[in-house]
C-alpha positions in Angstrom: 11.2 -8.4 24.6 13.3 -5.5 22.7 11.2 -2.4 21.5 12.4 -4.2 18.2 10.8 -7.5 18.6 7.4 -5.8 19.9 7.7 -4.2 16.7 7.8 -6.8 14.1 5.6 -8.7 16.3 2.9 -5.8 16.1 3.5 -6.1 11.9 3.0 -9.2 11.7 -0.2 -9.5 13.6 -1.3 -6.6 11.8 -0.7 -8.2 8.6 -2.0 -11.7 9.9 -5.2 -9.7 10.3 -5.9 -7.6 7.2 -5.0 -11.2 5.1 -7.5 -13.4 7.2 -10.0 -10.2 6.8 -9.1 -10.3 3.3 -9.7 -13.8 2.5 -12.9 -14.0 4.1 -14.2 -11.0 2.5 -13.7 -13.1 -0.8 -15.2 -16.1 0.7 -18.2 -14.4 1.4 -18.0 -12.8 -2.0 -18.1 -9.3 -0.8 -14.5 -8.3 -1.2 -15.2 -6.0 -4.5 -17.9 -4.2 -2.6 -15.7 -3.7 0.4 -12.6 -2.6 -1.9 -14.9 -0.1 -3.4 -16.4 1.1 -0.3 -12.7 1.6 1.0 -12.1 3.8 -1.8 -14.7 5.9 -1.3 -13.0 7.1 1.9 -9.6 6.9 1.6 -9.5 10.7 -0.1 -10.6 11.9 2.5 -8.6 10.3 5.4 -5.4 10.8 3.4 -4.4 13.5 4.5 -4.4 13.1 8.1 -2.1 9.8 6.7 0.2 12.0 5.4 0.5 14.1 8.7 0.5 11.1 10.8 3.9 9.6 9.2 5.3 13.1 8.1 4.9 12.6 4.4 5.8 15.4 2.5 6.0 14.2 -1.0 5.0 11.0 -3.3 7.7 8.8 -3.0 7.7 9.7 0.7 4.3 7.7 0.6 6.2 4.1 0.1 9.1 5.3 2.4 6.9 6.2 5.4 4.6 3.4 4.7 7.4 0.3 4.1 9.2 1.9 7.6 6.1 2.0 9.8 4.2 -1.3 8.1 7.0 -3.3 8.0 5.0 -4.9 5.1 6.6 -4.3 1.4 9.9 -3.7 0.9 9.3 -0.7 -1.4 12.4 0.7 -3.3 11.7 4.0 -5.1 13.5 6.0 -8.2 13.5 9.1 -9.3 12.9 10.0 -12.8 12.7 12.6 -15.4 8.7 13.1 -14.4 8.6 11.2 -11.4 9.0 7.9 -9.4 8.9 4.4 -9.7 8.1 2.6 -6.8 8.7 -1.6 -6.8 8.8 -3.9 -4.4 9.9 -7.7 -4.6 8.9 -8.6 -1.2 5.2 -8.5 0.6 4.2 -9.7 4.0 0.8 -9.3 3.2 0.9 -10.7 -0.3 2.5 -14.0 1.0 0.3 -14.3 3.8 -3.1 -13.8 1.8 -1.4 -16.6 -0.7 -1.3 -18.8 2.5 -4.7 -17.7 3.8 -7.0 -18.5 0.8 -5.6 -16.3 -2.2 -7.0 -13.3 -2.4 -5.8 -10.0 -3.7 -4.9 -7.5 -0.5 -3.6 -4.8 -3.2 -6.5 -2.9 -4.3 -8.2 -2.0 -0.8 -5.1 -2.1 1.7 -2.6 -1.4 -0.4 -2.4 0.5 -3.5 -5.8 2.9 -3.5 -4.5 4.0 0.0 -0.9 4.8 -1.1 -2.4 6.1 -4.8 -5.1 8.3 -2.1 -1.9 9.6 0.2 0.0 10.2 -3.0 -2.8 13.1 -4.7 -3.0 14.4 -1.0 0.5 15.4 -1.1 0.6 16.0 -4.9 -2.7 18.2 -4.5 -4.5 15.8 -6.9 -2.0 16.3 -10.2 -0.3 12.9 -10.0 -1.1 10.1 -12.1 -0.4 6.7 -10.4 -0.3 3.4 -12.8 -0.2 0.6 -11.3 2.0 -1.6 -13.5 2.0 -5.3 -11.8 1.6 -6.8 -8.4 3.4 -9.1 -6.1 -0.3 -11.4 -6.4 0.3 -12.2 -9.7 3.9 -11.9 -10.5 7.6 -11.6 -8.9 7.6 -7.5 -8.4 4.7 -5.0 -7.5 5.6 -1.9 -9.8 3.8 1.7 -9.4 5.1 4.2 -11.8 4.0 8.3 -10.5 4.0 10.9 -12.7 3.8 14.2 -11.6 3.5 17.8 -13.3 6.7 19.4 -14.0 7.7 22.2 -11.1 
């Protein structure tokens, strides 16, 4: 098997997992808590995110994470006071759909990326969260950050 193949294959376990993990944390009705919980930490390990994958700058975050996840296919424009990030496609998204229905966004998604986006940003971006791929045809995040 190509370095390639081992790749994707690696991704797609990966995202096997988190959307079984997902869906029974909502069967056992803990997934809120567990989302929360996540959050709680994710400031703090954010930054060693961001120097794992090299991430210099906010819309670096979907770049860096869309290349080594394999997951979302995350396109991101610039404008006049920051980014919008959208993607049209989800691995995870389409697997949790399969697995039971429950929304992977919050807790493996978008609180980590919105976490490794104020790392970088030294806490002065504000990320809005404007749709999701769980409930319609696009995941939107518009970031806004302070003028240089």
């Amino acid at each position: 098997m190509e370095l390639a193949e081992k790749l994707t294959l690696m991704q797609n376990t990966y995202a096997a997992a988190v959307a079984e993990t997902v869906n029974t944390y909502a069967r056992l009705k803990v997934l809120d808590h567990v989302v929360e919980k996540k959050k709680e930490g994710q400031a703090r390990t954010a930054p060693y995110m961001n120097a794992q994958l090299g991430v210099r700058s906010p819309e670096e975050v979907f770049v860096k994470l869309a290349d080594t996840f394999g997951c979302a296919n995350w396109t991101v424009e610039k404008m006049a006071d920051g980014y919008a990030a959208t993607a049209t496609a989800c691995k995870l998204c389409a697997l949790c759909k399969k697995l039971g229905g429950a929304a992977p966004c919050r807790g493996w998604c978008l609180d980590p990326m919105t976490a490794m986006i104020q790392a970088v940003a030294g806490g002065q971006a504000v990320v809005s969260v404007q749709c999701t791929l769980m409930e319609g045809d696009r995941c939107e995040v518009l970031i806004t950050t302070p003028a240089k």
